[in-house]
C-alpha positions in Angstrom: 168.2 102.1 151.7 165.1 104.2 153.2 161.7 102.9 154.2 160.5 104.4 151.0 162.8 103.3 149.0 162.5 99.8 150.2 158.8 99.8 149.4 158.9 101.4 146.0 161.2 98.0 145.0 158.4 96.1 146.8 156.0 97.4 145.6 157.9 97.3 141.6 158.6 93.4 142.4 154.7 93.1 142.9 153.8 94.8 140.5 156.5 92.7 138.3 155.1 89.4 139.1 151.8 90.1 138.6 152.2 91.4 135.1 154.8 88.3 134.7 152.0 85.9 135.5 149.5 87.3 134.0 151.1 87.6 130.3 153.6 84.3 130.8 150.1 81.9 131.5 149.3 79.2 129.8 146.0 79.1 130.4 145.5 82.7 128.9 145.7 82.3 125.7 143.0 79.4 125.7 140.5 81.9 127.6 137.8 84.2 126.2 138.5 87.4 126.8 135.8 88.0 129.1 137.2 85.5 131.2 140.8 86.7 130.8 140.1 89.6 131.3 138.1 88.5 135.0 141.4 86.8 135.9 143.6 89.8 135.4 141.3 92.2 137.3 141.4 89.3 139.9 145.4 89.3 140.0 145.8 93.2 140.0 143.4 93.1 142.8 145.0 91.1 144.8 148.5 93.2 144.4 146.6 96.2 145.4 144.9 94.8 148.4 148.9 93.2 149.0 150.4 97.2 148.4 147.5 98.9 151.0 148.2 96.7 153.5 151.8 97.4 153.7 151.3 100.9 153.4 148.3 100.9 156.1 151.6 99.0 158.0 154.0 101.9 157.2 151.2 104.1 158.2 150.5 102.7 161.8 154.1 102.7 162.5 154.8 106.1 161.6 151.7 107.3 163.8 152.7 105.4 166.4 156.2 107.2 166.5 155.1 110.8 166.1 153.0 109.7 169.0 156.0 108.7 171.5 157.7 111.5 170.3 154.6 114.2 171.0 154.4 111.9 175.0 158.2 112.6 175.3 158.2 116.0 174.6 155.6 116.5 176.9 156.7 114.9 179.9 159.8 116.6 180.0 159.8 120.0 181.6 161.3 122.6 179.0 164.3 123.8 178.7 163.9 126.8 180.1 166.1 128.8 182.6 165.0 132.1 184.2 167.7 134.6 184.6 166.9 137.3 187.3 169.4 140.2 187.6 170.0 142.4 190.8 172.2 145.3 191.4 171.6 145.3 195.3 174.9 144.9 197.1 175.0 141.4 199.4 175.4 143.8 202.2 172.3 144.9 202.1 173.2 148.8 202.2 173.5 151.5 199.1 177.3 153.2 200.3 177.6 156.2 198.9 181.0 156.8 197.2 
């Protein structure tokens, strides 16, 4: 499973038991709506401020690795080789044929 994938089923199982809480209470169908309504705001709130932080999370780390990778690439020298040709005999001397 990928890191995104694994937080799309996060983020679905928050999102999940937040809704599951919010309709499966008790207490909600004793409430004025105004107040239900308060406490619903309050409980999708707090899944949202739960979802930021793990992305801010995913965020960080993902920063932090394109930032290794831009040091590594450049404290290593490139991979670069020079190729010089030369048609000068190791004698030294042009002999003419």
């Amino acid at each position: 499973m990928s890191k995104l994938q694994a937080v799309r089923a996060l983020l679905a199982e928050r999102l999940s038991a937040a809704a599951e809480q919010i309709f499966s209470s008790e207490e909600a169908a004793d409430m004025p709506s105004e107040q239900h309504r308060a406490a619903v705001h309050k409980r999708l709130s707090m899944v949202a401020d739960e979802i930021f932080r793990i992305l801010e999370d995913m965020m960080g780390e993902y920063e932090a690795r394109v930032t290794e990778s831009h040091q590594e690439s450049q404290s290593q020298p490139p991979d670069v080789m020079l190729k010089t040709e030369t048609n000068v005999p190791s004698s030294g001397t042009l002999h003419n044929v």
